[in-house]
Every structure is written in C-alpha cells, then in structure tokens.
N, C-alpha and C positions, 0 to 999 in steps of 0.2 A: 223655439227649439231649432238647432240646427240639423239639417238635412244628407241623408245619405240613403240612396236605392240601387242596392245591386242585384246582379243575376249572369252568369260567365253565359255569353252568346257566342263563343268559340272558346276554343283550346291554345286559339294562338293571341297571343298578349304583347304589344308593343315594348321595344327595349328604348329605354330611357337615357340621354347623354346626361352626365353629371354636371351643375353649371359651375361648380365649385366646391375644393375641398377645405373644410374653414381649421386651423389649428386648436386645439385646445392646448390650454398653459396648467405642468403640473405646479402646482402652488404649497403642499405640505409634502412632511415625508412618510406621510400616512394615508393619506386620499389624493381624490381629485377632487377643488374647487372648481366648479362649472357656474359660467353664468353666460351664454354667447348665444348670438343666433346662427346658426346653420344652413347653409342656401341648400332649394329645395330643387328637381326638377321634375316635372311632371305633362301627363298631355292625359287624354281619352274625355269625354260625350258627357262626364259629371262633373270633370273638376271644373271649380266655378273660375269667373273673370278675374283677375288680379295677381295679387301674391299669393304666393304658399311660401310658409317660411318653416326650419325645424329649431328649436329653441330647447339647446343645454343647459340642463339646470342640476346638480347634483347629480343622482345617479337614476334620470331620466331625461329621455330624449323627448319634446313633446314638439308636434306638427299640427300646425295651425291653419285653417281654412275655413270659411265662411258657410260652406254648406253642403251635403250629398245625399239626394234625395232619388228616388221615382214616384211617381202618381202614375197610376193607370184609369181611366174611367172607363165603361163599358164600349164598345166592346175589346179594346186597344191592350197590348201586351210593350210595356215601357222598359227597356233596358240600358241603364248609365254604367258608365265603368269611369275608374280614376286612377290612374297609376305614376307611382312618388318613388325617387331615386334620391337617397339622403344620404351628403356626402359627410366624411369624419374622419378626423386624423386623429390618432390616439400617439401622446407623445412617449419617449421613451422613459423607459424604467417604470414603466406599468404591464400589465397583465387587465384584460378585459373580455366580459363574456355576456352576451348580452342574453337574458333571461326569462322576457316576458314580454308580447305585444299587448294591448289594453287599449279596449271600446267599446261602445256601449250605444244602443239605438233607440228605436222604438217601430211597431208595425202595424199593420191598420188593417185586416181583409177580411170583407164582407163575405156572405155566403157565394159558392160558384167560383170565389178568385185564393192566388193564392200568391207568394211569393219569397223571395231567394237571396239571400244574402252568403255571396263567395270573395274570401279575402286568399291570397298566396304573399308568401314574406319571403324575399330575396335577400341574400348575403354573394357580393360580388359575381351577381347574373347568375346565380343557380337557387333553386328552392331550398327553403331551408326545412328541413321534417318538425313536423307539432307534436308535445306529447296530447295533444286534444283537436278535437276535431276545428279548424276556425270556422267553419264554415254553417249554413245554418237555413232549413226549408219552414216556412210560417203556413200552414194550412189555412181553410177556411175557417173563421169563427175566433184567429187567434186575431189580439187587441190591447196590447200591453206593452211596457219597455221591455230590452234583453240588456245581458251585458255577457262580454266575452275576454276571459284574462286566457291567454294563450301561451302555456310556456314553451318555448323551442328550445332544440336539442343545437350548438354549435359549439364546434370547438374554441377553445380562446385564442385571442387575438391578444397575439403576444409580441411587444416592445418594446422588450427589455433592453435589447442593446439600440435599437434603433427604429424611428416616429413609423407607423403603418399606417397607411391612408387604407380607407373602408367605405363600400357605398353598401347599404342598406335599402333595399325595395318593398315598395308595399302593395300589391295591383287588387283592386280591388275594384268588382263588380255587383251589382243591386237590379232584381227584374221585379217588376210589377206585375200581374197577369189580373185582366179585368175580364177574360174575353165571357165570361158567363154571369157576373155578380150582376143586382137588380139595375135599372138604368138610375140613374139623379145619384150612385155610390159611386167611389173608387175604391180603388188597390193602393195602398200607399207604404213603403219600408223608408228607413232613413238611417242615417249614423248621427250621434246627437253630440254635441259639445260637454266632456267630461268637467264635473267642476274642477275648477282649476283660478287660480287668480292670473294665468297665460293665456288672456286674448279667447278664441275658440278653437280648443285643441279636439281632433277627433280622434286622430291616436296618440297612443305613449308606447314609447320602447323601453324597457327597465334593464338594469345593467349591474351588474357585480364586478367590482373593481379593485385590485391589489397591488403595491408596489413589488417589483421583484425583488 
C-alpha cells in the first residue's frame, strides 16, 4: 500500500509555481472527451523522488504519486507535508465546476500515540470552503483504513466565450506522534493508492461539466 502521513506544523504553507498549463480538446457537442496527462508542481518533506503527474480522464482529474506516509517510533513525533499546484485550461464553450476531492488512507496508533491527517484545497491561491470537514485526528487504539469524499463549494468556471486557464492546490500534511506508545511500536498514518487502473492515484478531483 501506498503511503501518506500528515499533520500541519504551521499555518504557514508554501506557494507552488505552476510548471504548465496542459489544454483540453472539447471533442462532442455534449461533453468533454478527456484522456491527457496534466503537469503537476509540487515541493514539502513527503512528496516522494520523481514525477507527480495529474491525468484527465472523463470527468475526473486523478494525481498520481508513489507514496505519502509518516512513521513515528517511540519516543519521535514525525511530520511530512506535500503540496500540489494542478494546472488546467478549460476550453471554450464549456461551463465547469468542480465538485469533490477523494482519498482514502489507512492509520496504525498504538496506545500513548496518536496522529493527524490535514488536507486544505486551493482554487487560484485561495482556499476553497468544504461542505465536510477534510481533515481528520486518529486517537490511540484507532487501526483501520479511512476514506474521505470532500465536496467543495466553488463557483463555476465559466468559458463560454473564451479558454480559462485554472490551477488547482492540494496542501496536504500527516504527523505521527509516538512520543509515549510502548517501545519495539510506532505511530504510523498514510494516504493509500485509490483503485484505479491510473498508475498510483492518491487523490481525485471530480467535476460537473456542461456546454453553454
């Protein structure tokens, strides 16, 4: 299973340059045909070595990366953070609104520890409000998967007369806290690879889409 451990160790969060905004092609006069990969940018202490790539597919955006994890062992308090700037141009004579972030983990914490999983979703460098909380504290004793469908509240992203380019953010933080669980234990959260036949997707973005 793929990895993810967060936990926000500040309030302040790095701002992300976009490395490119990729076009989508409308193809019917009723939808959008997707099928393209989307460049990602990203930095912070989790995101792993290599690519992050975001990959359009119908009427979901899915981001792809290898793993996002914390371990803590006694007595250590582990904190990773990852944060993803997803560029997209929405071509014209659409109407687009995007409707649900989606991900799913799992958490490990022995007696004494505990730990934290905090996501925030950006729409061009400002927060976007959740109708649910994304965010999510694992007490001691908890030992199971989660999963988390997140609908946000934004307005649409309207190109009717002409293409809008959009970066979408994802910042997300995972803390482990071991400082009291037995010794030979850890604290362990993570974010886990949604099934998906797209590589290892840890989020999805989901989207409502209409010709004008």
């Amino acid at each position: 299973m793929k990895i993810l451990t967060s936990i926000i160790s500040s309030l302040t969060l790095l701002s992300l340059n976009v490395v490119g905004l990729s076009q989508v092609q409308a193809q019917t006069q009723t939808g959008l045909i997707f099928d393209q990969k989307v460049p990602v940018s990203f930095s912070g202490t989790g995101c792993p070595p290599g690519k992050i790539e975001g990959v359009l597919n119908g009427d979901t955006l899915s981001v792809t990366f290898s793993e996002f994890e914390a371990k803590a062992p006694r007595p250590r308090v582990i904190s990773k953070s990852c944060n993803l700037r997803i560029g997209l141009t929405v071509p014209s004579g659409f109407n687009i609104q995007p409707v649900s972030v989606n991900y799913l983990g799992f958490a490990d914490v022995p007696t004494g520890g505990s730990a934290d999983l905090n996501v925030r979703i950006l729409f061009q460098g400002r927060e976007v409000p959740t109708d649910v909380n994304p965010n999510r504290t694992f007490p001691a004793g908890f030992s199971d998967v989660y999963s988390k469908i997140v609908p946000i509240t934004l307005n649409t992203i309207n190109a009717c007369k002409n293409p809008v380019s959009s970066v979408f953010g994802i910042n997300s933080t995972v803390t482990a806290r071991g400082t009291n669980i037995p010794t030979g234990q850890e604290t362990q959260i993570r974010i886990d690879t949604i099934d998906t036949t797209i590589d290892d997707v840890l989020f999805q973005i989901k989207f409502e889409y209409n010709p004008c």
